[in-house]
Structures are given as structure tokens and as C-alpha cells.
PyMOL commands that place a pseudoatom at each C-alpha (Angstrom):
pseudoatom trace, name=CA, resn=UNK, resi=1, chain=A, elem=C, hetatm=0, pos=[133.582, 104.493, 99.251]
pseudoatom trace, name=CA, resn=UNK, resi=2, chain=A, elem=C, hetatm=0, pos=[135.434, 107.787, 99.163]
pseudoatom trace, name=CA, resn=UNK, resi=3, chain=A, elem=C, hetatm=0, pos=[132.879, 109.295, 97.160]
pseudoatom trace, name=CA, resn=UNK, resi=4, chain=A, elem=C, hetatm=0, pos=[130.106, 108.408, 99.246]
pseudoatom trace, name=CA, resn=UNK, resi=5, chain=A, elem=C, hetatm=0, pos=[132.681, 110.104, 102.381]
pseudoatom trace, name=CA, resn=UNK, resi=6, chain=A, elem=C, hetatm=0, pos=[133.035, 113.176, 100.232]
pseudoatom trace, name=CA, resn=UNK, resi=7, chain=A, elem=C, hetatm=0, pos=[129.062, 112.955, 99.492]
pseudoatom trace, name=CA, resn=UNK, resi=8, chain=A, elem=C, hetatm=0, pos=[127.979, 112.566, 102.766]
pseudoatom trace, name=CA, resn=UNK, resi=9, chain=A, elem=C, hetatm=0, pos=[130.494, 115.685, 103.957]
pseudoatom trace, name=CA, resn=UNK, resi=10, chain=A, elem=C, hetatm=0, pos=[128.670, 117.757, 101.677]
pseudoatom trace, name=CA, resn=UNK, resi=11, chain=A, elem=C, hetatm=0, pos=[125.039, 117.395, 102.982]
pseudoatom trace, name=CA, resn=UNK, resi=12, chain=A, elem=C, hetatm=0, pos=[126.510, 118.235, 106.428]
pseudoatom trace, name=CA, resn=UNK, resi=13, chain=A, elem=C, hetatm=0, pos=[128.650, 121.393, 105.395]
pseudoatom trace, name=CA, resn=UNK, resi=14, chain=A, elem=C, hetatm=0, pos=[125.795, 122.752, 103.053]
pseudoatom trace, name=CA, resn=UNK, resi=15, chain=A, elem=C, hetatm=0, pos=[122.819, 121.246, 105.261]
pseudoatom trace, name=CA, resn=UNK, resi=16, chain=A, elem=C, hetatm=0, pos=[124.576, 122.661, 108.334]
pseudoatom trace, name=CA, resn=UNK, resi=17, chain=A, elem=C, hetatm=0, pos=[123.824, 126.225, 107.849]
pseudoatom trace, name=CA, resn=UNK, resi=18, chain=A, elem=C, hetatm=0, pos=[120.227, 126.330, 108.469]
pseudoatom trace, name=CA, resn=UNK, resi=19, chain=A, elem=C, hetatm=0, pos=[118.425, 124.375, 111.463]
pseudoatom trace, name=CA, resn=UNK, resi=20, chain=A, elem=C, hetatm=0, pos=[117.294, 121.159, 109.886]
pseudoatom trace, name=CA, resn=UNK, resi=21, chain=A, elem=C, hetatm=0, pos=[114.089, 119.369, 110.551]
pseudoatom trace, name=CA, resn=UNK, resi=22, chain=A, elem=C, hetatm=0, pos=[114.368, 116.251, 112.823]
pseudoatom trace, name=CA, resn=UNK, resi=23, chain=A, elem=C, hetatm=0, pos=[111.430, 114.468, 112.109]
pseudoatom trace, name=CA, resn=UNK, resi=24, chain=A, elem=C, hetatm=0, pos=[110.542, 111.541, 114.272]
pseudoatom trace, name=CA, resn=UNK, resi=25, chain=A, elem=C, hetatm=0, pos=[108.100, 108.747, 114.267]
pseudoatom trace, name=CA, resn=UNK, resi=26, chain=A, elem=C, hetatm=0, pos=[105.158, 109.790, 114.540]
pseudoatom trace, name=CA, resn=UNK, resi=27, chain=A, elem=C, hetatm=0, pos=[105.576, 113.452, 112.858]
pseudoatom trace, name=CA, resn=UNK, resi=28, chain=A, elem=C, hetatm=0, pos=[103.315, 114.528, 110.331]
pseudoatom trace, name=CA, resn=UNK, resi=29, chain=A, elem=C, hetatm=0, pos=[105.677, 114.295, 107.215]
pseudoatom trace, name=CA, resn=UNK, resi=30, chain=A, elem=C, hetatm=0, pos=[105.755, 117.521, 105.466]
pseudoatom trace, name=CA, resn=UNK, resi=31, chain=A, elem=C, hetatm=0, pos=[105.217, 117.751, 101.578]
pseudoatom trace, name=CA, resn=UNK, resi=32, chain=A, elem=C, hetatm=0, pos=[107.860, 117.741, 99.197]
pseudoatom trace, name=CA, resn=UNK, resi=33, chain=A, elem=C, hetatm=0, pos=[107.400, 120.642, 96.463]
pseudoatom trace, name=CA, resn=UNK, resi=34, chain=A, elem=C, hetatm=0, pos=[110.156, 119.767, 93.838]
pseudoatom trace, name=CA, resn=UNK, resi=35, chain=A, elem=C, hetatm=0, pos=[110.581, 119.460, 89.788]
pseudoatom trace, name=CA, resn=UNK, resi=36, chain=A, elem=C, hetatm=0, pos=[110.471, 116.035, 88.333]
pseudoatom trace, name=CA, resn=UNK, resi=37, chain=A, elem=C, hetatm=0, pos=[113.052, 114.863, 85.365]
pseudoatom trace, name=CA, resn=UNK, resi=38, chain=A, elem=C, hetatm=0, pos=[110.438, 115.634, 82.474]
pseudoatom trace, name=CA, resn=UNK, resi=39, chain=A, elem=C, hetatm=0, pos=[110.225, 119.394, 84.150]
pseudoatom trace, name=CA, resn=UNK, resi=40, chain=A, elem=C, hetatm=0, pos=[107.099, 119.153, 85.926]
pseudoatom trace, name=CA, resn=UNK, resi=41, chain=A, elem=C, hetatm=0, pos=[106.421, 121.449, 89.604]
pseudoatom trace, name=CA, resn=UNK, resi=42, chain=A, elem=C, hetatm=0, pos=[105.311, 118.281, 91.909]
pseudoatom trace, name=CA, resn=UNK, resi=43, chain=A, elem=C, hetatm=0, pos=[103.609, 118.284, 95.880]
pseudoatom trace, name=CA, resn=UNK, resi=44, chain=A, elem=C, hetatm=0, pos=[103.549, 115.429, 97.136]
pseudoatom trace, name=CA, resn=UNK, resi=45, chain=A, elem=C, hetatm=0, pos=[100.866, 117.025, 99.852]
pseudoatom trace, name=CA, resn=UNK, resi=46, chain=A, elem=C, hetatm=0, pos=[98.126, 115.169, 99.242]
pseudoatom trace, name=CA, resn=UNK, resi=47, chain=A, elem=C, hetatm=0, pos=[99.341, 111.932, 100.671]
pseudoatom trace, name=CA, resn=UNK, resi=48, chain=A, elem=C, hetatm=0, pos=[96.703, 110.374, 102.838]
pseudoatom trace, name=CA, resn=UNK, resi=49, chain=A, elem=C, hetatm=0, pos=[95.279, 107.393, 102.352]
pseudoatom trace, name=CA, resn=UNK, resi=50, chain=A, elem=C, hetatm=0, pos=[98.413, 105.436, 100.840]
pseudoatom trace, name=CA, resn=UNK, resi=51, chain=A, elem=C, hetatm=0, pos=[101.831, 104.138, 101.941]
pseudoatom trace, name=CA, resn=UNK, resi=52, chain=A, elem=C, hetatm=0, pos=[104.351, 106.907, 100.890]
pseudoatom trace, name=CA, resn=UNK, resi=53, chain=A, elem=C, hetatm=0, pos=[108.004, 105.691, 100.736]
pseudoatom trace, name=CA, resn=UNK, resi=54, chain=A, elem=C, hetatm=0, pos=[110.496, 108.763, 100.413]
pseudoatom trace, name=CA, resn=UNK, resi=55, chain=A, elem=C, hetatm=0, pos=[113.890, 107.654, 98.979]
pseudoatom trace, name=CA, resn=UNK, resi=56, chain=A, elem=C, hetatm=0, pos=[116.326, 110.443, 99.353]
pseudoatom trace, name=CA, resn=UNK, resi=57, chain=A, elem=C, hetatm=0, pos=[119.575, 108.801, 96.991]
pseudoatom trace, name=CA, resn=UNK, resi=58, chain=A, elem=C, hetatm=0, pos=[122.472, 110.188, 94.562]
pseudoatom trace, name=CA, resn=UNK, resi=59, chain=A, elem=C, hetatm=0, pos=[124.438, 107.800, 92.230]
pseudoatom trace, name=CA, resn=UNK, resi=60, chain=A, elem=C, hetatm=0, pos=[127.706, 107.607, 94.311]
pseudoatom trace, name=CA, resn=UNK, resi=61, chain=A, elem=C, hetatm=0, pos=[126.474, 105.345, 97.467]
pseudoatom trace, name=CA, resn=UNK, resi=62, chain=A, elem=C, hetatm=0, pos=[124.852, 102.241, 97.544]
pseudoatom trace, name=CA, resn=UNK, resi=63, chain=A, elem=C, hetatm=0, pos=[121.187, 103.998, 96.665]
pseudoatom trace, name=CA, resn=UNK, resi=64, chain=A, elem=C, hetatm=0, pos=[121.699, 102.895, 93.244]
pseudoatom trace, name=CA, resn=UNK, resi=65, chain=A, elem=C, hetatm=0, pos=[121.964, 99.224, 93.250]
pseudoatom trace, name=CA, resn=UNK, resi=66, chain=A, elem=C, hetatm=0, pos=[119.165, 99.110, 96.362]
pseudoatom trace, name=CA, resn=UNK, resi=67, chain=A, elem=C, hetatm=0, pos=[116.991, 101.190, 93.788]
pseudoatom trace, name=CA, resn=UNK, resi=68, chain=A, elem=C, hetatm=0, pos=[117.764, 98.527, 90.816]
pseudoatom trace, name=CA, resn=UNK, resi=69, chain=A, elem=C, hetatm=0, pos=[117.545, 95.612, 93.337]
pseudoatom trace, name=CA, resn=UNK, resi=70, chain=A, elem=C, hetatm=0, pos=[113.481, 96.845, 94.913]
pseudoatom trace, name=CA, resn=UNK, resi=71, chain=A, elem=C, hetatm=0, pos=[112.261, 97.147, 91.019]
pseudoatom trace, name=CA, resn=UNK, resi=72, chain=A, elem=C, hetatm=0, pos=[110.371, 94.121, 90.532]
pseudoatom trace, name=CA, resn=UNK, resi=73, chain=A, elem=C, hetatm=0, pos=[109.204, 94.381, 94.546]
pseudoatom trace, name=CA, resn=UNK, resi=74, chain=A, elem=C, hetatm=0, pos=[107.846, 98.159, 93.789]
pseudoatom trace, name=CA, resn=UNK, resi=75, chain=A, elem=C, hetatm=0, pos=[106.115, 97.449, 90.187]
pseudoatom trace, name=CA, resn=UNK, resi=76, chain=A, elem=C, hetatm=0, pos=[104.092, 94.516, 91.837]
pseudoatom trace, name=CA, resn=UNK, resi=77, chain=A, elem=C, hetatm=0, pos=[102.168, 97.024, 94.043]
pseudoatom trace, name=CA, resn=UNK, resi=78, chain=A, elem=C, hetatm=0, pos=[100.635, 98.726, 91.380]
pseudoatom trace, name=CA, resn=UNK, resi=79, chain=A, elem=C, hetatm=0, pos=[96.886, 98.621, 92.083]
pseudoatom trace, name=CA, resn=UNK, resi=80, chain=A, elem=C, hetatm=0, pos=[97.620, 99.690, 95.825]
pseudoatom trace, name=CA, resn=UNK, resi=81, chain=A, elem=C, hetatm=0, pos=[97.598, 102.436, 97.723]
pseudoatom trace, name=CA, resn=UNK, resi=82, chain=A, elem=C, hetatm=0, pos=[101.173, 102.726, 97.764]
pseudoatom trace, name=CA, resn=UNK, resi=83, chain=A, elem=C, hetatm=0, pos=[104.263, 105.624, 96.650]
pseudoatom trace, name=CA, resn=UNK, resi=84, chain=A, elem=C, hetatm=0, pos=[107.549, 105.758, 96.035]
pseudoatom trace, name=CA, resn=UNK, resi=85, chain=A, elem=C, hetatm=0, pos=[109.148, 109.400, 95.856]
pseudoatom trace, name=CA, resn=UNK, resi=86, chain=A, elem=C, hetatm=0, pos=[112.556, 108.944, 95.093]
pseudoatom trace, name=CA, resn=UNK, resi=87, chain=A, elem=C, hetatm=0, pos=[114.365, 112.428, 95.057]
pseudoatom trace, name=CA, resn=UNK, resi=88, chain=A, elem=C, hetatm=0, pos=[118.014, 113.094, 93.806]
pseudoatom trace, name=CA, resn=UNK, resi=89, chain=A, elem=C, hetatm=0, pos=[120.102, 114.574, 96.124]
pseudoatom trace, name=CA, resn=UNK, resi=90, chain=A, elem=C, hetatm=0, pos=[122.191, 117.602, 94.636]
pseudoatom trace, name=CA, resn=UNK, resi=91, chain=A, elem=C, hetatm=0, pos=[123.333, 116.125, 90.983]
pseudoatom trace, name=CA, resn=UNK, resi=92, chain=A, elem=C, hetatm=0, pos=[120.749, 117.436, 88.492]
pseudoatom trace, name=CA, resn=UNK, resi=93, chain=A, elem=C, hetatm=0, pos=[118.658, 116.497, 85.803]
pseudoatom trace, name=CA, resn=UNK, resi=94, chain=A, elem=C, hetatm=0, pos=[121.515, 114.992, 83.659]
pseudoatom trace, name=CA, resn=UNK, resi=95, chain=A, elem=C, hetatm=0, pos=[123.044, 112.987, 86.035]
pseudoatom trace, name=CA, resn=UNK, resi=96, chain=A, elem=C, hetatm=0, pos=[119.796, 111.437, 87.889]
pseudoatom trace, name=CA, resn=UNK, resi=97, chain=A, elem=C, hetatm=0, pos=[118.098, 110.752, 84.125]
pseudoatom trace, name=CA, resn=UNK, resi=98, chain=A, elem=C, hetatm=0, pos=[121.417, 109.111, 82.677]
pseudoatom trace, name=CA, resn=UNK, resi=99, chain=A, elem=C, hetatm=0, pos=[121.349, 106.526, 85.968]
pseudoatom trace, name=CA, resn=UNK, resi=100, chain=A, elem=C, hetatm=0, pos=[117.268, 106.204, 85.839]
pseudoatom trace, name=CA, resn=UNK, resi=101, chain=A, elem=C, hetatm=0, pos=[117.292, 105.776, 81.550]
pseudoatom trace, name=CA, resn=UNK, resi=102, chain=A, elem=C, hetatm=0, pos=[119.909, 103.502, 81.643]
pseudoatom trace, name=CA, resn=UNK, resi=103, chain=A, elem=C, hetatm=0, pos=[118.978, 101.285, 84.003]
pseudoatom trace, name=CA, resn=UNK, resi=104, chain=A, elem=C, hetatm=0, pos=[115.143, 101.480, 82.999]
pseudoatom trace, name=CA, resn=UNK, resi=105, chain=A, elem=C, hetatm=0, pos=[113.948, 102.407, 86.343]
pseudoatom trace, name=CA, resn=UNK, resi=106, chain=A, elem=C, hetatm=0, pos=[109.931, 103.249, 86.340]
pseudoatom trace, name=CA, resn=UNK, resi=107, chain=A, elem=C, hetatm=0, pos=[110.545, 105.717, 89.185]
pseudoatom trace, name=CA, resn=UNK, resi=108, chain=A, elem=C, hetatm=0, pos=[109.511, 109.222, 89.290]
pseudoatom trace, name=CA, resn=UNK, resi=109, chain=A, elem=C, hetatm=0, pos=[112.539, 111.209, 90.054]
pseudoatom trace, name=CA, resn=UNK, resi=110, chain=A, elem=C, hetatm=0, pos=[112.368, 114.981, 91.916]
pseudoatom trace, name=CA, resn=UNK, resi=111, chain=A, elem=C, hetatm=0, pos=[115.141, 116.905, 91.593]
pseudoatom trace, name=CA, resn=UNK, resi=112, chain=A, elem=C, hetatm=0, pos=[116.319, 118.809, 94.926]
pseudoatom trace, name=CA, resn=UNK, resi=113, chain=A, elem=C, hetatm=0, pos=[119.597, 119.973, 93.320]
pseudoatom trace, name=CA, resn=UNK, resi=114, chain=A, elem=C, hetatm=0, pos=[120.654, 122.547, 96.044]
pseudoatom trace, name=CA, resn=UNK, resi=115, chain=A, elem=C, hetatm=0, pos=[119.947, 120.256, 99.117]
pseudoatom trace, name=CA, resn=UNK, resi=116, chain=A, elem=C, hetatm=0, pos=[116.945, 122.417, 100.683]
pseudoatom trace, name=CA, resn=UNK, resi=117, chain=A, elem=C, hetatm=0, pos=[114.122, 119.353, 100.628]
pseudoatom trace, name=CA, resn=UNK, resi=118, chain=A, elem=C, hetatm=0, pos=[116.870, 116.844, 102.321]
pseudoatom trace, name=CA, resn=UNK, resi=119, chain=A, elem=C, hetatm=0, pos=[118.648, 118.285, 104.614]
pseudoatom trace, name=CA, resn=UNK, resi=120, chain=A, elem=C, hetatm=0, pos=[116.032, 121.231, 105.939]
pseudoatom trace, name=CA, resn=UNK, resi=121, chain=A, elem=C, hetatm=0, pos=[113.266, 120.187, 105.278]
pseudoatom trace, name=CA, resn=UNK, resi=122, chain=A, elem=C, hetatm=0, pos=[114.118, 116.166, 106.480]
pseudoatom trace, name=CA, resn=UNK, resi=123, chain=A, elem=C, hetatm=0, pos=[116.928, 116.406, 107.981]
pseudoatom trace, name=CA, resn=UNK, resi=124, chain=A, elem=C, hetatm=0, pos=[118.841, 113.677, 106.245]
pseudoatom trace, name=CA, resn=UNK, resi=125, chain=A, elem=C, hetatm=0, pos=[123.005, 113.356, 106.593]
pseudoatom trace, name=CA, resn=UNK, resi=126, chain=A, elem=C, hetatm=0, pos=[123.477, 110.343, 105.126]
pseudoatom trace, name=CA, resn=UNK, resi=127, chain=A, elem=C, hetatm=0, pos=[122.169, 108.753, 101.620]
pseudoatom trace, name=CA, resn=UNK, resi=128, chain=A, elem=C, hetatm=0, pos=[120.431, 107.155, 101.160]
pseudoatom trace, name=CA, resn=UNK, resi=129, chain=A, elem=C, hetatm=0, pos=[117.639, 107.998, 104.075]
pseudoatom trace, name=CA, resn=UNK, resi=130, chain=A, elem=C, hetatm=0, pos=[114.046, 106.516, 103.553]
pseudoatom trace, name=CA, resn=UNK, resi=131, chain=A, elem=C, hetatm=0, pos=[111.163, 107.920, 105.206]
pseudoatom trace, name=CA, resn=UNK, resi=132, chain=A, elem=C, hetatm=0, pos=[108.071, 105.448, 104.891]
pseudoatom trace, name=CA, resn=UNK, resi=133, chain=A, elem=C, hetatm=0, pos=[105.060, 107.686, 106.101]
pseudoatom trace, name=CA, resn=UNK, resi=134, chain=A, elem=C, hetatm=0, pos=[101.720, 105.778, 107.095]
pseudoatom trace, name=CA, resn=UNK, resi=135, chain=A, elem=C, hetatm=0, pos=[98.398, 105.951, 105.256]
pseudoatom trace, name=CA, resn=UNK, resi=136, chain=A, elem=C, hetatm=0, pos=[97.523, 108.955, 108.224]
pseudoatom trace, name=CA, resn=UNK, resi=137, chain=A, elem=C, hetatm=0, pos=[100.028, 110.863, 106.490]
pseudoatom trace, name=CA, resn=UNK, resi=138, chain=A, elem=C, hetatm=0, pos=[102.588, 110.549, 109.815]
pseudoatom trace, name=CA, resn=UNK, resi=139, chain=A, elem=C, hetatm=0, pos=[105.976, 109.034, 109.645]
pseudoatom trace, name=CA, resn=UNK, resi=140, chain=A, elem=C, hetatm=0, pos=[106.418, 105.460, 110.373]
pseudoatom trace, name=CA, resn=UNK, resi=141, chain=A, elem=C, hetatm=0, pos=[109.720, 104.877, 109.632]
pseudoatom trace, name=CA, resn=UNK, resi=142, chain=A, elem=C, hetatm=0, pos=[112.810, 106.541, 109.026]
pseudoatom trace, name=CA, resn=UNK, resi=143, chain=A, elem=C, hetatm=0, pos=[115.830, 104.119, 107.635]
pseudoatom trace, name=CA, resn=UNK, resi=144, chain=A, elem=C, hetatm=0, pos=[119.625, 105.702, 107.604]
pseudoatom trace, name=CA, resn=UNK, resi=145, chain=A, elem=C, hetatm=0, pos=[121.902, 103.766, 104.949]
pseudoatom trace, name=CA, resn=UNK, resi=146, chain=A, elem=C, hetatm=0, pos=[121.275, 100.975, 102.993]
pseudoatom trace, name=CA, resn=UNK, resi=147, chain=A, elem=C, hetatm=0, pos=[119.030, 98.571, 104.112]
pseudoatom trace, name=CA, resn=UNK, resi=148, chain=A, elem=C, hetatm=0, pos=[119.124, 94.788, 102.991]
pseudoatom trace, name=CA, resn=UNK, resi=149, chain=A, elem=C, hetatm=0, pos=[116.234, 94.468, 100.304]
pseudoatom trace, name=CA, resn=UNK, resi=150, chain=A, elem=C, hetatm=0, pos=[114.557, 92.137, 101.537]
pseudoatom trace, name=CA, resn=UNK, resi=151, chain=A, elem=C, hetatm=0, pos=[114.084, 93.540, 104.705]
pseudoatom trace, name=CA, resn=UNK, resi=152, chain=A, elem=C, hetatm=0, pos=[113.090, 97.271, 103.313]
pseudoatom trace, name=CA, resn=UNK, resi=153, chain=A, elem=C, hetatm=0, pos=[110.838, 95.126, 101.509]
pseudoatom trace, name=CA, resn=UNK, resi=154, chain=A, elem=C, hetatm=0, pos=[109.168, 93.265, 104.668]
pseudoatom trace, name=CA, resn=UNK, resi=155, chain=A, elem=C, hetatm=0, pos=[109.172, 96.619, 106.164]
pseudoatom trace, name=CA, resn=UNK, resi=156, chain=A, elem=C, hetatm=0, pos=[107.136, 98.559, 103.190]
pseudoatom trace, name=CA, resn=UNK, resi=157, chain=A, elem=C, hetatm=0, pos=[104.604, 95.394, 103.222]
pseudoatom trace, name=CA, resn=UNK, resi=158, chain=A, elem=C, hetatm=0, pos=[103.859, 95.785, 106.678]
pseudoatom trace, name=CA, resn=UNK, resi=159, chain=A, elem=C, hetatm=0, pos=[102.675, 99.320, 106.470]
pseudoatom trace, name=CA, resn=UNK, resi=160, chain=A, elem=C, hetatm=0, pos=[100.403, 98.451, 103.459]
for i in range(1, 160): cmd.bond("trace and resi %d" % i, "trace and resi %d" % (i + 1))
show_as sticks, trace
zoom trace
């Protein structure tokens, strides 16, 4: 619990020196232009026509056993025109690979190690923060904390 205090303080001090975005249902959610975990340059612009859920998480909160828990729920949409962006808030590569690896997590992972993406860019203060954005591209929902499975899950379906 402390850690996630001390994590949380830190995306407000560092996140608090530039205006941040306050995006709001309804917004047009901007891209993400980040590095993955195998190195790769990614932007997520091109995001119409599919349900894009945008999991901002580190490994001190409760982001990590929600991400374990929505596994099974996430691989059985394959075949639809669905997302998940999960990016790691401020730990690097080592850190967010070791927790993805070892729990065998088929997410892709982007990397926004100083905190520009998350808290300028979206806004976020606390992790995790989920921004669902519609097939139009505009955001549809914007969850702060963790969120019961089973209900993020309910909530993903009906924007399918």
C-alpha cells in the first residue's frame, strides 16, 4: 500500500510540471507513440474501427493481479476488432518484462519510462487508469483504480 502512496506521489510531482491533458468522454483519444519491450517505435494512431482499451499500470498497485486476473477474458477476443495497449508507467524495460515473462502475459507492453504519455498526454494520477476508446476512435470510458474484473469485463463487452 505504501508503495502504491509513494507511486502515485510521483506521477503528481513529475506529471505536475507541465499542463496535463484532461480528456473526457467523448474526446478524440490521442495516439500513443512509445517503444515496446522487444524495442520496437509503436503509434497506436490508426485506431478506428476497433475497441481500444488503454491500460496505464506499474508493478507496485493492484494493476498487476487485475492484468493476470482479465487474461483468459482478453485472449478470447481474438478474431475481433478489439486492443489492449497496456503501457508501463515509469519502471523500464527490465522491470515491466520480468512481471510480463514471468507471469506469461500475451500483452504488448509500451514503455513510457519518464511519465510524458501518462500524465501529459492522458492525464492520469492514479494507476492503474484505463481509457476504453470507441470504434470512432473517441473515448468512452475512462476508469481510475482498480476495477472489479468482472465488471471491467462487462464494460469492455459492451463497447464491442
Amino acid at each position: 500500500m505504501r508503495l502504491c502512496y509513494v507511486a502515485t506521489l510521483l506521477l503528481l510531482l513529475l506529471g505536475g510540471t507541465a499542463q496535463a491533458a484532461s480528456l473526457r468522454i467523448g474526446d478524440p483519444v490521442p495516439p500513443i507513440r512509445l517503444t515496446d519491450l522487444a524495442g520496437n517505435k509503436v503509434d497506436t494512431g490508426g485506431t478506428r474501427g476497433r475497441t481500444v482499451v488503454i491500460y496505464f499500470w506499474n508493478d507496485r498497485c493492484g494493476c498487476t493481479e487485475q492484468l493476470i486476473k482479465l487474461r483468459g477474458f482478453i485472449e478470447g477476443l481474438k478474431g475481433k476488432p478489439f486492443e489492449l495497449v497496456t503501457v508501463n508507467e515509469g519502471q523500464g524495460k527490465n522491470v515491466a518484462a520480468t512481471f510480463i515473462k514471468g507471469n506469461a502475459l500475451p500483452y504488448r507492453v509500451l514503455l513510457d519510462d519518464d511519465l510524458k504519455v501518462g500524465t501529459k498526454q492522458f492525464g492520469i494520477k492514479v494507476l492503474p487508469t484505463i481509457f476504453i476508446a470507441g470504434k470512432d476512435g473517441k473515448l468512452r470510458e475512462k476508469l481510475i483504480g482498480v476495477v472489479d474484473s468482472k465488471r471491467l469485463e462487462s464494460i469492455i463487452r459492451r463497447h464491442l
